[in-house]
C-alpha positions in Angstrom: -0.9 17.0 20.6 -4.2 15.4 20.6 -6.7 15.2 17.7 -10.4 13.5 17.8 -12.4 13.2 14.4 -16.0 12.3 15.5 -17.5 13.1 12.3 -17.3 11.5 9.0 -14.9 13.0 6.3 -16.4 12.9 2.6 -14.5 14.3 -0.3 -16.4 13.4 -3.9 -16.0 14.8 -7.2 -17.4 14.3 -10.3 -16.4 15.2 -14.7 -18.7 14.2 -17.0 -17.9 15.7 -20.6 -18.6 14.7 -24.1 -15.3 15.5 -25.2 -11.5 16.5 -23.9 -8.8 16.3 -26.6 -6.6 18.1 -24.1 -6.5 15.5 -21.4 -8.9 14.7 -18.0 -7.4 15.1 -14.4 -9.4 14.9 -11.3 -7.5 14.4 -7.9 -9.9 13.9 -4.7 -8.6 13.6 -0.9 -10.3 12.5 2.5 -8.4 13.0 5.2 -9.3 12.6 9.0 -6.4 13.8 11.4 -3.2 15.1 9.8 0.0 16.5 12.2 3.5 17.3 11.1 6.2 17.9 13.6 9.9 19.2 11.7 12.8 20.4 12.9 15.9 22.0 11.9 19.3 21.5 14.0 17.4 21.3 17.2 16.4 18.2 19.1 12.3 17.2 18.5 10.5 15.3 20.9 7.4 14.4 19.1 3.7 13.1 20.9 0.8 12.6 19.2 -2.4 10.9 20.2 -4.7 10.8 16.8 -8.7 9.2 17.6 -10.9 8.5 14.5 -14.5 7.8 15.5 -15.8 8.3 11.8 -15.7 7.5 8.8 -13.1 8.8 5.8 -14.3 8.4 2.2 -12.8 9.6 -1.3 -14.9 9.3 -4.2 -13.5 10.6 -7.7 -16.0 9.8 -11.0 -14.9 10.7 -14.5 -16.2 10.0 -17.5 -15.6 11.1 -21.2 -17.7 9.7 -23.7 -16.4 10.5 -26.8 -12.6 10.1 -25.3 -9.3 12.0 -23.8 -6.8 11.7 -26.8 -3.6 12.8 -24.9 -4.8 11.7 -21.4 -6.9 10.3 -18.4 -6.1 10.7 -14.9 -8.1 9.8 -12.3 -6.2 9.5 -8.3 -8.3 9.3 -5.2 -7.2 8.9 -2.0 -8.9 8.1 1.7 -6.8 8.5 5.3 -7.4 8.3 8.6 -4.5 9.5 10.8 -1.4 10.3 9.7 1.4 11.9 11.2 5.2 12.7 10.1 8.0 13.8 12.8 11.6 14.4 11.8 14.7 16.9 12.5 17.7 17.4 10.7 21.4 17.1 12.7 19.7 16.3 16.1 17.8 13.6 17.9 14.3 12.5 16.9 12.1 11.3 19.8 8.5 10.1 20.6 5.5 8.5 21.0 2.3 7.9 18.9 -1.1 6.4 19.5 -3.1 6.5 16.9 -6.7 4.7 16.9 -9.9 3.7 14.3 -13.1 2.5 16.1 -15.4 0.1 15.2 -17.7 0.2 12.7 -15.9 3.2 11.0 -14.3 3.0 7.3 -11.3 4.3 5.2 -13.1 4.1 2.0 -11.4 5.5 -1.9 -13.0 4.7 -5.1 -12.0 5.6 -8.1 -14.7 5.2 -11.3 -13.7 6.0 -15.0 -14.9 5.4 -18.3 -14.1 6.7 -21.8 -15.5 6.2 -24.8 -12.9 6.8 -27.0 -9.2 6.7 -27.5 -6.9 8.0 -25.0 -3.3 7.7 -25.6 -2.8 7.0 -21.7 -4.8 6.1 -18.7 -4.4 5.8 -14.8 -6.4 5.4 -12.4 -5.2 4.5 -8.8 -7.1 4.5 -5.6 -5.3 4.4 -2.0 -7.0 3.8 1.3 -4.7 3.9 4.2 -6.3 3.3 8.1 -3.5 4.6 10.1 -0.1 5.8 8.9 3.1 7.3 10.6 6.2 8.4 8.9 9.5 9.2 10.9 12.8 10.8 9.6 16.0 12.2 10.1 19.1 13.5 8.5 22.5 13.3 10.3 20.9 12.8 13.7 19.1 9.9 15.5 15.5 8.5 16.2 14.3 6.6 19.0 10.9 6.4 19.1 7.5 4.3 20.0 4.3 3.5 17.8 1.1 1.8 18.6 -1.5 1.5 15.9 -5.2 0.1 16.1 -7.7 -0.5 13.5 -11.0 -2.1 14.6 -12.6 -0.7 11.6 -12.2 -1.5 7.6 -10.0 -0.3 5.1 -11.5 -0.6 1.5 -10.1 0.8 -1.8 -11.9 0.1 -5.3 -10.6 1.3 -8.9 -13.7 0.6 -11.4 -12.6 1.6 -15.5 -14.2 1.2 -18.8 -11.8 2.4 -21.1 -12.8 2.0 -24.8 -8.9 2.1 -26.5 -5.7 2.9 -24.8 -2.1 2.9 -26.0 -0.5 2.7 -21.9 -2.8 2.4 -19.3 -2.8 1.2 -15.5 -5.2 0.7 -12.4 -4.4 0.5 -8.9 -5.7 -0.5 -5.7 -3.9 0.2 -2.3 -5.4 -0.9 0.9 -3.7 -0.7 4.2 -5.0 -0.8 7.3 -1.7 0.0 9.8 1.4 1.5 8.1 4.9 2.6 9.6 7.7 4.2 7.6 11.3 5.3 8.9 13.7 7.1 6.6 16.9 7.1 8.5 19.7 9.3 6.4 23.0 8.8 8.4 21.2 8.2 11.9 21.0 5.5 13.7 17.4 4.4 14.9 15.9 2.5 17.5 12.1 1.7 17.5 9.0 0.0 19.2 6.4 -0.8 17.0 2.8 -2.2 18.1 -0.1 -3.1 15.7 -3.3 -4.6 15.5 -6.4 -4.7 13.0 -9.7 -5.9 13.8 -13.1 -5.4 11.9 -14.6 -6.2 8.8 -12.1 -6.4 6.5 -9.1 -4.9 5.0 -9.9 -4.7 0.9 -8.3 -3.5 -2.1 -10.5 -4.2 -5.5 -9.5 -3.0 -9.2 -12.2 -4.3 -12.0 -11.0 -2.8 -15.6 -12.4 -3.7 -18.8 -10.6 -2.3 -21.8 -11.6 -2.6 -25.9 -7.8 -1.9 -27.6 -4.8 -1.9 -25.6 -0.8 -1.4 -26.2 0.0 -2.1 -22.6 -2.4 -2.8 -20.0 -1.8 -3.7 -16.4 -3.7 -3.6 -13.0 -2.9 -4.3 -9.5 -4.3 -4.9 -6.2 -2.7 -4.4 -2.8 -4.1 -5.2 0.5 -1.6 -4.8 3.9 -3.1 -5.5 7.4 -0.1 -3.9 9.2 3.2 -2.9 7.6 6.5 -1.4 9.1 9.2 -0.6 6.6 12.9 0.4 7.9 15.3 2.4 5.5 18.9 3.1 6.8 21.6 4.2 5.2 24.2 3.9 7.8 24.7 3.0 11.5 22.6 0.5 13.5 19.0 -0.2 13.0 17.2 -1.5 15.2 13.5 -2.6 15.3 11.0 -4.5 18.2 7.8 -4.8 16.5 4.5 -6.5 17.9 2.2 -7.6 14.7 -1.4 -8.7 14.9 -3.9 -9.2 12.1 -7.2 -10.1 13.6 -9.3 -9.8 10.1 -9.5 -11.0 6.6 -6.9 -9.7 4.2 -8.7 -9.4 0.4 -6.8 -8.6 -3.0 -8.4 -8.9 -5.9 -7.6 -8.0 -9.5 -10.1 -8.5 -13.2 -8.6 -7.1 -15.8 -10.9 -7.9 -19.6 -9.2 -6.7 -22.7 -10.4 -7.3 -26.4 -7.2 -6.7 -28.6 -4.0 -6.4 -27.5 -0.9 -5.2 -29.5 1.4 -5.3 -26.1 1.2 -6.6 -22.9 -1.8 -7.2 -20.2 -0.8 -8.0 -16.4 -3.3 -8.5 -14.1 -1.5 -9.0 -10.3 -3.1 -9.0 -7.0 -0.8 -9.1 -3.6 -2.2 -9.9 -0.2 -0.4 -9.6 3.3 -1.6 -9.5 6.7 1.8 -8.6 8.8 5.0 -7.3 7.0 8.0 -5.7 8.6 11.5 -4.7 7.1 14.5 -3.5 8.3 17.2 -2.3 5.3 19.7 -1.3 6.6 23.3 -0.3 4.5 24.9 0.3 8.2 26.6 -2.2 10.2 24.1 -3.8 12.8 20.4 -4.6 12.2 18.7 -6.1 14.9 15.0 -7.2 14.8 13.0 -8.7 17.3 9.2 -9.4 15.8 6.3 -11.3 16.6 3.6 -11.4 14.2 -0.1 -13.8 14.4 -2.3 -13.7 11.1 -5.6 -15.0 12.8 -7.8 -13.4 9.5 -7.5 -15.3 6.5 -5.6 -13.5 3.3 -7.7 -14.3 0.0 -5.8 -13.2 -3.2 -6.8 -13.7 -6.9 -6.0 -12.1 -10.2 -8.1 -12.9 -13.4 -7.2 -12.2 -16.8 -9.7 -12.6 -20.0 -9.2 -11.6 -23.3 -5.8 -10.3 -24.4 -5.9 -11.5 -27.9 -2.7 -11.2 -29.8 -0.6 -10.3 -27.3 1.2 -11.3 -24.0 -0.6 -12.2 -21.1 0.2 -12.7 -17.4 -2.0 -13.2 -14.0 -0.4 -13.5 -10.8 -1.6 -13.8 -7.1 0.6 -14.0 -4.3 -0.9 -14.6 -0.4 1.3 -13.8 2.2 0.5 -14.2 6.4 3.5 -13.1 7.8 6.8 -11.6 6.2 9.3 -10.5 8.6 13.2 -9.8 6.8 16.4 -7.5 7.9 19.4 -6.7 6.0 22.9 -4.9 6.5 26.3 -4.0 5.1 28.8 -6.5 4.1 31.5 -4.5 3.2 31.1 -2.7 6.1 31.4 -6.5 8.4 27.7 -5.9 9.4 25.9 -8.4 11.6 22.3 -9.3 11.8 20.3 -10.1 14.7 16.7 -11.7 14.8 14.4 -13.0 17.4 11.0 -14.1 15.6 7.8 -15.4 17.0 5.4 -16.2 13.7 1.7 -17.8 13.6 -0.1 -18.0 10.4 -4.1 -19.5 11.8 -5.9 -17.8 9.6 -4.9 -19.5 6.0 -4.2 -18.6 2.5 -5.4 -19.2 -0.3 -4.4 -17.5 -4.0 -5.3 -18.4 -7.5 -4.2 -17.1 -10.8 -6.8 -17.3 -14.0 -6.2 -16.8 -18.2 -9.2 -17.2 -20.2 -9.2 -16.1 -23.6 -8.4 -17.0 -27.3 -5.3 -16.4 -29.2 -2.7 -14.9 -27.5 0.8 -14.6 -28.1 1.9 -16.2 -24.7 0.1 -17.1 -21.2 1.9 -16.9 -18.0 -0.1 -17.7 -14.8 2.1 -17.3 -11.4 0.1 -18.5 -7.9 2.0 -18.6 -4.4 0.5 -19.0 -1.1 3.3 -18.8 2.0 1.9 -18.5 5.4 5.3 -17.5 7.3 8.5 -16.4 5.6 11.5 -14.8 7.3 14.6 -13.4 5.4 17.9 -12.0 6.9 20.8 -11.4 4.8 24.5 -9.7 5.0 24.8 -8.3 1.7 27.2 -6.1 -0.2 25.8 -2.7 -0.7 27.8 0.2 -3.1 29.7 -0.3 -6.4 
């Protein structure tokens, strides 16, 4: 299978009311090349070649001026390849290429603003660059993924929200993503991935009158691979390399506050995990962060109630874990270089609150491997 997207993808919507005592809801999805191979008791061999040589942007815009009294819900959403390949009770195999070009975005923004009171609020925006999902139940996978992103990955979550009881704002960015669901199959897998471009950027600016509880967050991933195993061997090779800067950023203003208000921003440029509740985990990784990863979380305001900012900078994060109880062994070759730098920083301003809590952590390499118990 072979998809090329050469031109740009633009999904945008737009509610602009006085009133809505009923609630507000506006969902809006870019998507550049989508492919789904299942199976059912029969073996799949899955290959997929995905080019996007364009642009993919989400815009959602609500706003209510006099207020939503039961609800506000604004999601947006902006991909550029994704694929999913699994079978049930047989042998998942394959290999995937999937591509971004230069000069080309994954763009999602989400904008609200009320004017009134809404008992809650959330408003989330996601932009993933390239993304591939594997599975299987009672079978096996052995498979191969390369992943390249020379273009920029950008999610933005702007709210003005004039009184809120439970609100939240998100921002996702990712620029390479890999995600195995193994359910009683043991897996065996190449991963390769490398960003260049611009930058990878995930943005959420709120500013809120009244709150109960507030919170926003901020989450920008150059390349991520996450493992899940429930049984048998797992075992991962996996080729990381972040070539761009790495930007999470989270302002969150609030007036009063009769709860709590977290603002938290998390920045990474290579992840990979392996959890595995089998046996035998084996990971061989090699990760470089040459773009530097800039993470900051501001909070203002909040007066009355509890308060929290925190930032945390990662360049590379590589950890596997397996069964205890079931004398499982862990095996790790890893090959880490952090060039780019880190840097994080966690800000309170404000008057009189009921506490303040600031939490700031840069770590340029960290690797975790642990045997643990798993069950009762």
């Amino acid at each position: 299978m072979n998809q090329v997207q050469l031109g740009d993808v633009f999904a945008q919507q737009t509610i602009n009311v006085q009133e809505a005592p009923n609630g507000t809801s506006a969902a809006t999805i870019a998507l550049g090349n989508a492919a789904t191979g299942i199976g059912s008791g029969v073996a799949l061999d899955y290959q997929a070649t995905q080019q996007l040589s364009a642009d993919s942007h989400a815009q959602g815009n609500v706003t209510v001026a006099g207020g939503d009294s039961t609800g506000l819900y604004v999601t947006t959403s902006a991909t550029g390849n994704t694929g999913t390949a699994g079978t049930c009770c047989s042998a998942t195999t394959g290999t995937v290429n999937q591509n971004i070009g230069g000069y080309h975005a994954v763009t999602a923004e989400s904008n609200a603003t009320s004017g009134g009171y809404t008992d809650t609020v959330s408003v989330d925006s996601a932009a993933i660059g390239n993304t591939q999902g594997w599975e299987a139940v009672n079978g096996s996978i052995n498979s191969s993924t390369t992943q390249v992103h020379y273009g920029t990955t950008d999610a933005e979550t702007t709210a003005n929200i004039a009184s809120a009881d439970q609100a939240s704002y998100s921002a996702t960015a990712v620029a390479n993503n890999v995600t195995t669901d193994a359910t009683s199959s043991p897996t065996t897998q190449t991963v390769s991935q490398d960003t260049y471009g611009y930058a990878d950027i995930a943005n959420v600016n709120v500013t809120q009158g009244q709150a109960g509880d507030v919170a926003t967050a901020a989450t920008a991933t150059a390349n991520n691979v996450n493992v899940v195993s429930d049984g048998y061997d797992a075992n991962l090779t996996v080729d990381q390399r972040d070539g761009k800067p790495v930007d999470a950023t989270s302002n969150l203003s609030v007036d009063s506050l009769y709860g709590g208000a977290t603002s938290s921003a998390y920045g990474v440029a290579n992840s990979a995990i392996v959890s595995n509740a089998g046996p035998n985990t084996t990971v061989n990784a090699t990760q470089e962060a040459i773009g530097p990863v800039t993470v900051t979380a501001n909070l203002s305001g909040g007066a009355g109630g509890d308060t929290l900012a925190s930032a945390t900078g990662v360049g590379n994060a590589v950890s596997g874990y397996a069964c205890a109880t079931c004398n499982g062994t862990v095996r790790a070759n890893v090959t880490q270089t952090s060039s780019g730098g880190v840097q994080t920083n966690a800000t309170i301003t404000g008057g009189n609150v009921n506490s303040a809590t600031g939490i700031s952590t840069a770590i340029g390499n960290t690797a975790t491997f642990v045997v643990q118990k798993t069950g009762g």
